[in-house]
C-alpha positions as CSV (number, residue, x, y, z in Angstrom):
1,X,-145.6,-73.6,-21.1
2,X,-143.9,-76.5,-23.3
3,X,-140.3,-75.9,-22.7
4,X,-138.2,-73.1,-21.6
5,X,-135.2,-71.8,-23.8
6,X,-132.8,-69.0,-23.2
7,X,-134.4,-66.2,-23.9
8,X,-138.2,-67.3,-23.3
9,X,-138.3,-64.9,-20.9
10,X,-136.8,-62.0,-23.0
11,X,-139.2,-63.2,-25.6
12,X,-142.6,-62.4,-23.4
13,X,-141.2,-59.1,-22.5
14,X,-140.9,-58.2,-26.5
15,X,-144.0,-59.7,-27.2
16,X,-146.1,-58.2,-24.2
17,X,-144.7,-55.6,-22.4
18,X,-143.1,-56.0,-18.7
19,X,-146.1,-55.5,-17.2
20,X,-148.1,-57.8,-18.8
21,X,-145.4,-60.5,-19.4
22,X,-145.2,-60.3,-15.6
23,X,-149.2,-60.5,-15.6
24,X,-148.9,-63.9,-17.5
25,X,-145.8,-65.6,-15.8
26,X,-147.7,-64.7,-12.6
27,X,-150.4,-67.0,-14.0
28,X,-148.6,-69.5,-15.5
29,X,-149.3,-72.6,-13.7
30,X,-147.0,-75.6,-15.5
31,X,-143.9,-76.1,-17.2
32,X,-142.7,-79.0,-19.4
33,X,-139.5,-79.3,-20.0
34,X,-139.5,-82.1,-22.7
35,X,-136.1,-83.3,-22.6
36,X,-132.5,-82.0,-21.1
37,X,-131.0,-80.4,-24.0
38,X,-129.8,-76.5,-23.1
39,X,-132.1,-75.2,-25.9
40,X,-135.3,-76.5,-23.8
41,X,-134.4,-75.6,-20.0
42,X,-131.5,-72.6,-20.1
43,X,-134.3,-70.2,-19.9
44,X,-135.5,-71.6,-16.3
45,X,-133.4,-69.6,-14.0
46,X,-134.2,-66.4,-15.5
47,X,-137.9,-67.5,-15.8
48,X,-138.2,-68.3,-12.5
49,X,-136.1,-65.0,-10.7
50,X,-138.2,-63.0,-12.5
51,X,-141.9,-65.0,-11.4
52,X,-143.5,-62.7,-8.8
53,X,-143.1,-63.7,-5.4
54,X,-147.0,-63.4,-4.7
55,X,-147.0,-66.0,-7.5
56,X,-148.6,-69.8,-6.3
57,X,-145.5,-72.4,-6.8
58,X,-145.2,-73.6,-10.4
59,X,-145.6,-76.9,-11.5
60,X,-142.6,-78.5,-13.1
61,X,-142.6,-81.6,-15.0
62,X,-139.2,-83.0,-17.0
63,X,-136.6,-84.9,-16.6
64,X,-134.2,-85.1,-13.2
65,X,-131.3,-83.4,-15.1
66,X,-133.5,-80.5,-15.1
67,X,-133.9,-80.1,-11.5
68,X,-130.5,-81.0,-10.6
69,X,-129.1,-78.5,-13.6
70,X,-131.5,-76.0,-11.6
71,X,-130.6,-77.0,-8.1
72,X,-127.0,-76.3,-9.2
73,X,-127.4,-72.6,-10.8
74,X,-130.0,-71.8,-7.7
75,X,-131.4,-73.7,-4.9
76,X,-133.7,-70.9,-3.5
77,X,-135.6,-71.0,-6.6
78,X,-136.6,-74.7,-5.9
79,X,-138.6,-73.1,-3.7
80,X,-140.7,-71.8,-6.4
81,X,-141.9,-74.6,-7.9
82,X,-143.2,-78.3,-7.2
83,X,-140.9,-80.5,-9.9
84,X,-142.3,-84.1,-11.1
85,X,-140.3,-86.7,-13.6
86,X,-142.0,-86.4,-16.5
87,X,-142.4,-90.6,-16.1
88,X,-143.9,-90.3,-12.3
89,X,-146.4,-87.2,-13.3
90,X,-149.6,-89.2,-14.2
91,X,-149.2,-91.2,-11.0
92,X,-150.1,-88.9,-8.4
93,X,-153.5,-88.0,-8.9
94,X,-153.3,-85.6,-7.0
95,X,-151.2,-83.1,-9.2
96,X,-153.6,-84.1,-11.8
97,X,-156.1,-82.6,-10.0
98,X,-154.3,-79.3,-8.4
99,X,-152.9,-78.8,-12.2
100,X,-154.7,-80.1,-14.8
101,X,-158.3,-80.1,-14.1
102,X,-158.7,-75.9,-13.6
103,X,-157.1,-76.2,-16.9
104,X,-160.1,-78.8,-18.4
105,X,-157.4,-81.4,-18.7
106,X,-158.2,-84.8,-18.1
107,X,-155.5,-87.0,-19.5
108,X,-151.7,-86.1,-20.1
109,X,-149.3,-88.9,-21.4
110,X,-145.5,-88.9,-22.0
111,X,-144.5,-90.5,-24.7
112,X,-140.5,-91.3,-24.1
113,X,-138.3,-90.8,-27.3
114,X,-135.2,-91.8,-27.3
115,X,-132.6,-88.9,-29.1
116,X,-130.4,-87.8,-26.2
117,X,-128.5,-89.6,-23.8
């Protein structure tokens, strides 16, 4: 999932149905936030309370602002996921592995832009 605004969670549940919407965040494996503006990570918290605890931990990549904003509202749900900077990701190979390659992935690059500060 590329991002995670305020109501992405809202958003599965009209598009899917609970049940399957709970099906799929059950599945989902990563999530890349893309930057720390509210309109790409306020959705986290509600994403993640409502992730099935049978659920294997999620994969999330961004940037620290992201964790600590989500460390802040929550720490038990750090539990829940495994969070990389977004700079650090493609340097453990081993999270390339776990993550990527089930998903045919071989390569993932951030490209930094510079609009927030």
């Amino acid at each position: 999932l590329l991002d995670c605004g305020e109501s992405v969670w809202g958003q599965m549940i009209r598009h899917f149905g609970k049940k399957k919407a709970l099906k799929k965040l059950s599945s989902l494996s990563c999530l890349w936030i893309s930057h720390k503006h509210a309109d790409h990570l306020l959705g986290l918290v509600s994403l993640l309370h409502n992730r099935p605890p049978s659920s294997k931990r999620l994969l999330l990549i961004g940037p620290h602002v992201a964790f600590k904003w989500l460390r802040s509202c929550d720490p038990s749900l750090l539990g829940k996921c495994v969070f990389k900077h977004h700079t650090h990701f493609m340097k453990d190979p081993e999270i390339l592995q776990r993550f990527m390659a089930p998903l045919g992935i071989a390569h993932f690059a951030s490209i930094p832009v510079y609009h927030c500060r």
